[in-house]
N, C-alpha and C positions, 0 to 999 in steps of 0.2 A: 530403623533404616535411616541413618546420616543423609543430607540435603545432596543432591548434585553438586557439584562443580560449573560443572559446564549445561550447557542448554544438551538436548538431546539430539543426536545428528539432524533427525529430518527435521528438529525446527531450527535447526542452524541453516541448512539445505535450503528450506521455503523461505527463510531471512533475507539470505543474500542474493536468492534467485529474484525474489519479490522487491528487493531493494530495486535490482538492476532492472527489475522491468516496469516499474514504477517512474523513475528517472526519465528513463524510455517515453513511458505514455506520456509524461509531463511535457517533455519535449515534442513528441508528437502532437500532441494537441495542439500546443502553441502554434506549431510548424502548420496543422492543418488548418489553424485558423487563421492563418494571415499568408496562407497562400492560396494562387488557382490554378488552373491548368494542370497538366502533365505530374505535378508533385501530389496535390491532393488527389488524383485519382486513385496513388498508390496511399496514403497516407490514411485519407479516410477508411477502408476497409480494414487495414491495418491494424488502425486504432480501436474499430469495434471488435476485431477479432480477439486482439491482445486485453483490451478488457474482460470481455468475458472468460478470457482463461484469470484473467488475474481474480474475479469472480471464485471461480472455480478454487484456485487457490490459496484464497482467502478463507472457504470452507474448510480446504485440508488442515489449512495451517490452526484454526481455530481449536479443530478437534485434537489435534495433537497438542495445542496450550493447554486445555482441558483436563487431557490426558496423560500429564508428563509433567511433573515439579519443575519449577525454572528457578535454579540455583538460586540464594539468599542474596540480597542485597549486603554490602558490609554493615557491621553492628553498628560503626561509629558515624555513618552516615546519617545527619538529621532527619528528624521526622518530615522536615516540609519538604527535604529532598527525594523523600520514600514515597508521599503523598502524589507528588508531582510525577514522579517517576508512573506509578501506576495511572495516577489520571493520564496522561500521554498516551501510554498503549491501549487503554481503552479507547481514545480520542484513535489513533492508530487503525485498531481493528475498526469502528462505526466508520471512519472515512473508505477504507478497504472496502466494504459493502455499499456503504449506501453510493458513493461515487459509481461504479459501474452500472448499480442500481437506476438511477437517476438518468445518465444517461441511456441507457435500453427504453424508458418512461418514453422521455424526451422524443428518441427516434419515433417509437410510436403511436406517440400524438403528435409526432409530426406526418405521419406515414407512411416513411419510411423505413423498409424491411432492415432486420437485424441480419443480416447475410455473413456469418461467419467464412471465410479466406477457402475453406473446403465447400462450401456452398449450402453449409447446413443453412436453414433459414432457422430464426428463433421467432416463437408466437409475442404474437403485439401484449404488453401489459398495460396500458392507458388507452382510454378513448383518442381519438381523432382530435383536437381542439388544438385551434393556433393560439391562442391565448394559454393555453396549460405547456405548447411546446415552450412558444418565447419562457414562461415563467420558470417551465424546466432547462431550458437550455443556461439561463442566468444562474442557479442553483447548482447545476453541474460547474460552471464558471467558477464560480464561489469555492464552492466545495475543494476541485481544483488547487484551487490560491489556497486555502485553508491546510490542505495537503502536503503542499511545497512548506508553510510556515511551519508546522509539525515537523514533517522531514528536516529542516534544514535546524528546528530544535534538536530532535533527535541527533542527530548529527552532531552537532555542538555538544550535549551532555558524555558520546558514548567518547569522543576528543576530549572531555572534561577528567572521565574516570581515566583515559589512559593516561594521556600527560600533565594533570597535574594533581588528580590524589594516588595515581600509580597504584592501582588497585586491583583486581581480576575482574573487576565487569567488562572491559572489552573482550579479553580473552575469554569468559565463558560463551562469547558469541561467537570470539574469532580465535579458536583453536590454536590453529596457524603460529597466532600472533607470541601465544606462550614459549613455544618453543623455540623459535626464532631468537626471543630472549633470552633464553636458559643458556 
């Protein structure tokens, strides 16, 4: 059986869903962390809600990377760029987990209920301890920041393979984009 072309719809699907709401919580967070009033009360819920689906489909998307061949890199592409390439997504996926991870810690060794936007509540994962929230909340921070700089590589390389080695790795993410060319 010949490699793929293209990624597989639903991991194209979780890509771009995940990109957009990734963006999203980045900005979000910012936004709830340097505001009060009226904005964070809608922001903060938001925010935990939309992580824990981002949670969520970080699980689906994992299993279908698992589960489904992601098209070859090109052959003439150096090794350090293939190396790089894979450490990123890996980097990629561990931020995806442990970031929402991290923050759920956080809330609940702060105290405060994980109250998803339906009103599900989710059970506490860490003790009580203000000393483990501040430590978690700075980690989450971190993470965060670490997240945007991945993102904004990623971003940079998949702009690299379109316009200037002109090659299918964007198009096997972005369909779209093939044919629009042809």
């Amino acid at each position: 059986m010949s490699p793929p072309r293209q990624f597989h719809p639903a991991a194209r699907l979780l890509h771009w869903l995940m990109a957009v709401a990734i963006v999203a919580m980045l900005f979000i967070g910012v936004g709830m962390a340097s505001t009060v009033g009226g904005a964070r009360a809608f922001l903060l819920p938001a925010h935990r809600s939309l992580g824990v689906v981002l949670l969520a489909l970080a699980a689906v998307r994992l299993a279908v990377r698992l589960t489904r061949r992601a098209p070859p890199l090109p052959e003439d592409m150096p090794a350090w760029q293939r190396r790089a390439a894979g450490a990123s997504q890996v980097v990629l996926y561990v931020l995806m987990f442990t970031i929402p991870i991290v923050g759920w810690a956080m809330l609940s060794a702060g105290g405060y209920p994980v109250t998803l936007l339906g009103g599900v509540r989710l059970p506490s994962i860490a003790p009580q301890s203000p000393a483990l929230h501040a430590a978690l909340r700075h980690a989450h921070t971190c993470l965060a920041l670490l997240l945007f700089g991945v993102f904004l590589q990623h971003l940079a390389a998949a702009l690299f393979h379109l316009l200037i080695r002109k090659d299918e790795v964007f198009a096997s993410m972005a369909p779209w984009w093939r044919r629009r060319r042809s």
